[in-house]
N, CA, C and O of each residue as an XYZ file, in Angstrom:
292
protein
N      11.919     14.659    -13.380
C      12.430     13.561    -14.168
C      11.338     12.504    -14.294
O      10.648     12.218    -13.315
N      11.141     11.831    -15.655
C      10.154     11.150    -15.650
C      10.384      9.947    -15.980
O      11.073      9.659    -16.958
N       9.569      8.664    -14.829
C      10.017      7.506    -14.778
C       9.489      6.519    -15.987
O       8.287      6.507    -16.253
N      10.262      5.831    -16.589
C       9.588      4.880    -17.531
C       8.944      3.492    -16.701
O       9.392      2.669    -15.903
N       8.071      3.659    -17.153
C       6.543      2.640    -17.351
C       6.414      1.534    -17.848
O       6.303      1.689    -19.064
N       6.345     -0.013    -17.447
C       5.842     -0.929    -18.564
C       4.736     -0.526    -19.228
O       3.943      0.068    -18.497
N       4.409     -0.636    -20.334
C       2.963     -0.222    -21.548
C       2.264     -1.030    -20.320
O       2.698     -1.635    -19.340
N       0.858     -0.724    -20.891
C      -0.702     -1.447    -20.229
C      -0.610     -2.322    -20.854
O      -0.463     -2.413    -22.073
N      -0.722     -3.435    -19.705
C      -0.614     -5.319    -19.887
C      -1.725     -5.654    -19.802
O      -2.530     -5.157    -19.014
N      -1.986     -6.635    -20.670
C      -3.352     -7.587    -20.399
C      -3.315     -8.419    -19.044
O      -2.401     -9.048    -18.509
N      -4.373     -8.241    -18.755
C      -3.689     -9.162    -16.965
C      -4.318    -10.254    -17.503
O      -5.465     -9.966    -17.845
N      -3.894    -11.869    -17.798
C      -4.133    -13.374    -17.802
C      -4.923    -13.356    -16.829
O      -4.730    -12.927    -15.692
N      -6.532    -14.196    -17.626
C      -7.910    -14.682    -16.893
C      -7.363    -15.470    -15.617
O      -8.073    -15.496    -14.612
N      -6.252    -16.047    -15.622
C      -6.224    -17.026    -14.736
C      -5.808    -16.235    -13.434
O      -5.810    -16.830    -12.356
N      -5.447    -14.888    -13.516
C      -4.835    -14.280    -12.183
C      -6.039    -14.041    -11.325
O      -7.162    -13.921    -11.814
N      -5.765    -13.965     -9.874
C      -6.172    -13.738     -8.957
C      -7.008    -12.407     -9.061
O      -6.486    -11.503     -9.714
N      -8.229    -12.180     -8.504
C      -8.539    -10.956     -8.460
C      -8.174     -9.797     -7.705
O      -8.711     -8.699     -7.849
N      -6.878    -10.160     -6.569
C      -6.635     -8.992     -5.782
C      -5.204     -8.693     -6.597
O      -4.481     -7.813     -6.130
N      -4.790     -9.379     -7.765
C      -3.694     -9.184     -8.759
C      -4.592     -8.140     -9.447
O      -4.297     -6.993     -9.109
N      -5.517     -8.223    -10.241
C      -5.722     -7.516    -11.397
C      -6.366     -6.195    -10.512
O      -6.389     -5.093    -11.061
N      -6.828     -6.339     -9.272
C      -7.280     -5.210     -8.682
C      -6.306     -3.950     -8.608
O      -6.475     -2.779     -8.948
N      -4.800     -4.881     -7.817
C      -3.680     -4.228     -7.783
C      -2.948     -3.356     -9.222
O      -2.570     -2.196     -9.379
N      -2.986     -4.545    -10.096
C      -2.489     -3.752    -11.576
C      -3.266     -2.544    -11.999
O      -2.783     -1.512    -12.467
N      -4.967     -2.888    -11.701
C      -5.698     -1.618    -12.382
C      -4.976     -0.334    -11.994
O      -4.414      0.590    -12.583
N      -5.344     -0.825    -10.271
C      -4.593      0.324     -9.017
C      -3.063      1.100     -9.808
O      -2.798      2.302     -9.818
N      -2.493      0.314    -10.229
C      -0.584      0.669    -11.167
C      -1.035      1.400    -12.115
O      -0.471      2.494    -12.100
N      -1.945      1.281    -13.098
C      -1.957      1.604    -14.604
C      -2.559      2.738    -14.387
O      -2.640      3.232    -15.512
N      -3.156      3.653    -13.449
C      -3.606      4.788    -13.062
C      -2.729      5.817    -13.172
O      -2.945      7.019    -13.324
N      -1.243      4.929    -13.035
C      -0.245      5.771    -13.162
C       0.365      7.003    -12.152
O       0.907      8.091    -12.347
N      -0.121      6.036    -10.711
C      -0.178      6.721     -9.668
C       0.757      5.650     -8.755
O       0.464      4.454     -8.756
N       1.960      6.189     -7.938
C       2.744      5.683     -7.248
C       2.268      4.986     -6.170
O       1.993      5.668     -5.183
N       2.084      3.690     -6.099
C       1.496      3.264     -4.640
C       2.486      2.402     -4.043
O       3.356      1.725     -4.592
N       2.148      2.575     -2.580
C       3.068      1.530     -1.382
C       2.052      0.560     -1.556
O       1.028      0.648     -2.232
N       2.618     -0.727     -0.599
C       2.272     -1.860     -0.821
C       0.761     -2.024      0.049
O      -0.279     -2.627     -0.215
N       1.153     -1.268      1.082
C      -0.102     -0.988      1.979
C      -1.082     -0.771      1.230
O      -1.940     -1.632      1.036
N      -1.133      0.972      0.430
C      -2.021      1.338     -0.184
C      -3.138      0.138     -0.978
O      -4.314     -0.211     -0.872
N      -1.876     -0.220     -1.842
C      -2.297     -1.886     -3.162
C      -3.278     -2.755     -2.037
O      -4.373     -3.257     -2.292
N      -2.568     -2.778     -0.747
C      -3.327     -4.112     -0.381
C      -4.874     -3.391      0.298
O      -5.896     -4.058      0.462
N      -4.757     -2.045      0.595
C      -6.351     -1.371      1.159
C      -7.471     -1.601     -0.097
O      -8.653     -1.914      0.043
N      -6.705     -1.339     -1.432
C      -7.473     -1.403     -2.750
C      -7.612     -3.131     -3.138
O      -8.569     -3.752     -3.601
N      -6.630     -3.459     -2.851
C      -7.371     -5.320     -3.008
C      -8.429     -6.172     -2.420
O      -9.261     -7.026     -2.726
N      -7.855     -5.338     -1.181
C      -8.632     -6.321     -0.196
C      -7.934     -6.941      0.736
O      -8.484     -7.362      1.754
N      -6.652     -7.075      0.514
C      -5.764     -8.355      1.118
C      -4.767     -7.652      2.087
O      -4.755     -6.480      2.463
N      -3.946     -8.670      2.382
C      -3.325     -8.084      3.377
C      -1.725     -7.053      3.009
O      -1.293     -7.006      1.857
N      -1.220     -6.518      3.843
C      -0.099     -5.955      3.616
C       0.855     -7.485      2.929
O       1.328     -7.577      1.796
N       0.883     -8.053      3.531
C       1.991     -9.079      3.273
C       1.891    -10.022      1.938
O       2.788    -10.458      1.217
N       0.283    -10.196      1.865
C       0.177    -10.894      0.492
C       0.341     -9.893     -0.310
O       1.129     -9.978     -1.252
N      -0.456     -8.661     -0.041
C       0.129     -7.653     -1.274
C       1.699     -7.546     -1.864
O       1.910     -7.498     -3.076
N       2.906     -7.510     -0.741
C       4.230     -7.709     -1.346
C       4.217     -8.847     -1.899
O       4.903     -8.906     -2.920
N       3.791     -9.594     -1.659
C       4.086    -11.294     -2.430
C       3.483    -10.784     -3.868
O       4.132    -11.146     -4.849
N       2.453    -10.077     -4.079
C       1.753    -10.380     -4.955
C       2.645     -9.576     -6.037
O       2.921    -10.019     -7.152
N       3.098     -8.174     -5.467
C       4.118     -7.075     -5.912
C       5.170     -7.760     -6.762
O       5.503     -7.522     -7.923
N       5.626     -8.696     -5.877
C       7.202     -9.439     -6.162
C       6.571    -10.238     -7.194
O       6.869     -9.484     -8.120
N       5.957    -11.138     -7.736
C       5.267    -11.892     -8.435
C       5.495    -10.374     -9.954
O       6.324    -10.262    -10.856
N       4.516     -9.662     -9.611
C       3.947     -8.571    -10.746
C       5.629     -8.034    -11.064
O       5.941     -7.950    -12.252
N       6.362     -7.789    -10.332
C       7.844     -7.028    -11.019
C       8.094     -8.060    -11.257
O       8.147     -7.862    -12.471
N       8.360     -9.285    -11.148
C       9.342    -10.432    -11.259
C       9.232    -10.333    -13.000
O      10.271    -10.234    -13.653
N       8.069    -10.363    -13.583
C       7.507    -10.591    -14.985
C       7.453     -8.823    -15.493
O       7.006     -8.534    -16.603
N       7.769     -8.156    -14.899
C       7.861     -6.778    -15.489
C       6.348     -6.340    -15.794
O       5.738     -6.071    -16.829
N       6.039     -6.383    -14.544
C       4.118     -5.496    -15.112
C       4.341     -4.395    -13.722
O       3.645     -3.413    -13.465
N       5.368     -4.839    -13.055
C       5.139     -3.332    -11.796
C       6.813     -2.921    -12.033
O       7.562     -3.665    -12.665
N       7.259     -1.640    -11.433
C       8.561     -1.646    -11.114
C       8.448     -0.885     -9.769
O       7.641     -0.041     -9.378
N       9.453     -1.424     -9.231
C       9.704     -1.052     -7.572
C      10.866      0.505     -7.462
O      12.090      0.476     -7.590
N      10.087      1.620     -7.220
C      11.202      1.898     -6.805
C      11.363      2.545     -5.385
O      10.477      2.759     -4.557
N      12.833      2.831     -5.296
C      13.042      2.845     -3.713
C      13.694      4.055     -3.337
O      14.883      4.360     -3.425
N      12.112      5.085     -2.637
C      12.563      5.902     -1.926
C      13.100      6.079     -0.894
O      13.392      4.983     -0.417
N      13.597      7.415      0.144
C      13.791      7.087      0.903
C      13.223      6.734      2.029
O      13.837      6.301      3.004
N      11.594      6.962      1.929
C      11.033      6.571      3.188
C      10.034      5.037      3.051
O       8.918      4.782      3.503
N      11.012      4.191      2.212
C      10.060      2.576      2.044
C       9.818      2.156      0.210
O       9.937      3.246     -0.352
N       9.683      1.626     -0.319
C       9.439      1.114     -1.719
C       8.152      1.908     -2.496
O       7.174      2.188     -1.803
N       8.155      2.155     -3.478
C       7.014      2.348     -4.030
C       6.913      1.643     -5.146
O       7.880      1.070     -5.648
N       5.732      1.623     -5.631
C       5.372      0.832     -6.968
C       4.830      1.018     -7.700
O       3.671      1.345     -7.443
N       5.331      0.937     -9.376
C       4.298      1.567    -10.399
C       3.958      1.012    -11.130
O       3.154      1.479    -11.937
């Protein structure tokens, strides 16, 4: 079954660079945990969810929830 996708977003100059690091990381079109996002940012596990919640809040990630923890696309 195949999950629908927000289209490829322009990420706004003004975002953070461990944001647009993270989005590139999404648009690969490869399922990542938050961990993963934050090994590829740079940052930590915890800012990475902040940063997650921020990116779905506006619809550029969607969360979904397996059974072994969240993933994100």
């Amino acid at each position: 079954m195949a999950l629908h996708r927000p289209a490829s977003p322009k990420v706004p100059p003004s975002w953070a660079s461990p944001r647009a690091d993270m989005l590139a990381a999404l648009m690969d079109r490869r399922a990542l945990i938050a961990t993963e996002l934050a090994q590829i940012a740079a940052i930590t596990r915890q800012t990475a969810s902040g940063h997650l919640a921020r990116l779905t809040s506006v619809g550029m990630s969607v969360a979904v929830p397996p059974s072994s923890g969240r993933v994100h696309m």
